[in-house]
Each structure stands twice: as structure tokens, then as C-alpha cells.
C-alpha positions in Angstrom: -38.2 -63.7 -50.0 -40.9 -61.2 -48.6 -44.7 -62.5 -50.0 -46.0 -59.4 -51.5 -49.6 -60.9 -52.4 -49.9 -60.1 -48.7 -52.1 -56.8 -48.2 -53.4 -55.4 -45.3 -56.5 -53.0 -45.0 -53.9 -50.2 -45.5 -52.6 -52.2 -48.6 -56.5 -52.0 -49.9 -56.9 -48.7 -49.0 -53.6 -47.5 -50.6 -54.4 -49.1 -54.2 -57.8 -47.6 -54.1 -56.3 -44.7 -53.4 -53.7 -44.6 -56.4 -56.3 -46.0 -58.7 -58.8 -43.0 -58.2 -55.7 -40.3 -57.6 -53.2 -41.7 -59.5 -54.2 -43.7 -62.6 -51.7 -43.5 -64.7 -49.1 -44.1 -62.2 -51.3 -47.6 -61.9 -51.4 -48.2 -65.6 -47.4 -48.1 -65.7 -46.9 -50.3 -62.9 -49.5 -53.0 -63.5 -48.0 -53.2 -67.1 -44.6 -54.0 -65.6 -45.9 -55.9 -63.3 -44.5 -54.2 -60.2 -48.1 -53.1 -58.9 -48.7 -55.5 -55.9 -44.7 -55.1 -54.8 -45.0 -51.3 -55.0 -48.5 -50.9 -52.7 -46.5 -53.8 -50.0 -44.0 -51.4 -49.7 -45.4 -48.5 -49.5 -48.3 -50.2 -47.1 -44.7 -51.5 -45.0 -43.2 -48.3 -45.0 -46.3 -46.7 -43.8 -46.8 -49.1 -40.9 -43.1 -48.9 -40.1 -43.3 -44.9 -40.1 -46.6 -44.9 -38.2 -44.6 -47.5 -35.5 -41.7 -45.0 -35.4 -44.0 -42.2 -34.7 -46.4 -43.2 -32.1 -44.3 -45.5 -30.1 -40.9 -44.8 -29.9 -41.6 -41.2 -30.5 -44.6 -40.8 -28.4 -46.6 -38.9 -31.1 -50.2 -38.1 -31.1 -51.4 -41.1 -33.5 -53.9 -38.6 -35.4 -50.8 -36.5 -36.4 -48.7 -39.8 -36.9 -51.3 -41.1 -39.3 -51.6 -37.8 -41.3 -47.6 -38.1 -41.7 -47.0 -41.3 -42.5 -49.9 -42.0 -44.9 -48.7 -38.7 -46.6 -45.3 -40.1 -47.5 -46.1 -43.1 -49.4 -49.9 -44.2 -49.1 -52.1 -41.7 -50.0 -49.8 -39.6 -53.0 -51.5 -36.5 -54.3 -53.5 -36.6 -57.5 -51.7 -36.7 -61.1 -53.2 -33.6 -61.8 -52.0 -31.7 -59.0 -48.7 -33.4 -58.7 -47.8 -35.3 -61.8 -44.5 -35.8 -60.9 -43.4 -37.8 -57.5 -40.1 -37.5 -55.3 -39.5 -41.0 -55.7 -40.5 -43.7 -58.2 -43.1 -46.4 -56.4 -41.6 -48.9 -58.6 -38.1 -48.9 -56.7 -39.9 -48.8 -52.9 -38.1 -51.1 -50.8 -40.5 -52.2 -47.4 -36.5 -52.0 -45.8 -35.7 -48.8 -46.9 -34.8 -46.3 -44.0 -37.6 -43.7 -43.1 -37.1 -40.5 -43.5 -36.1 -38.0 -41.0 -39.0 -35.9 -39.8 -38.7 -33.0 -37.3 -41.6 -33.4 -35.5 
């Protein structure tokens, strides 16, 4: 089993993120207790995506960065989005990544 107490900087910087932009998303997951699992994946799947881009795909990383933290670190605000594509609870750090065209 994958420990997912295990944050990196981008783990901190993700749940600071959601805290300030998406509190009420935070408040759902901390009370069923699927917080710290949901920021590991989404800080894995970031990382993985980031990986993908820069070095099998040879991307600038500035542009990889901007992508990859877009798709699950750094989710626009509640107000401006309140609903999300996908529900951070069921993240899964194995999940495929997504296809992008760039």
C-alpha cells in the first residue's frame, strides 16, 4: 500500500492552494477523511504529468508546469468554478494522464 502521509513541497503547496481557493471542497474531504489521499494523488499525478511533458515529450518546463499544475494542483476558485470535472476524492496517483495536444 502507497503511504500517503508522504507530501512533497508540491503536496504543501497544493493543500494551501485548495484551502485558500477551494474551502469547501477541503471541508468535505477532511470530514471523510480522504484529504491527505486526495492532495498525494493529485501531487503524484502532477509530478507524473510534469515527467511526461518535459522529458519524454521534450516540452519547455515553464509551459509543462502551467499544464500540469492546472490539471490537478492548483484547481480554480469555488466561486469561479464551483463544480470540478472530476471528484478529488476518487484521484488515483495510477490513474492514466490525460491526452494533451501540445
Amino acid at each position: 500500500m502507497i503511504e500517503t502521509n508522504m507530501l512533497t513541497p508540491l503536496g504543501y503547496q497544493i493543500l494551501e492552494h485548495w484551502k485558500r481557493h477551494r474551502p469547501t471542497m477541503v471541508q468535505k474531504l477532511t470530514r471523510e477523511n480522504q484529504l491527505q489521499q486526495a492532495i498525494f494523488a493529485a501531487q503524484e499525478l502532477t509530478g507524473n504529468l510534469l515527467y511526461e511533458l518535459t522529458v519524454v515529450r521534450k516540452m519547455d518546463y515553464q509551459l509543462a508546469w502551467e499544464i500540469a499544475t492546472r490539471e490537478w494542483a492548483f484547481l480554480p476558485d469555488e466561486e469561479d468554478q464551483p463544480q470540478l470535472s472530476f471528484d478529488p476524492a476518487t484521484l488515483d496517483p495510477s490513474q492514466p494522464l490525460p491526452a494533451t495536444s501540445v
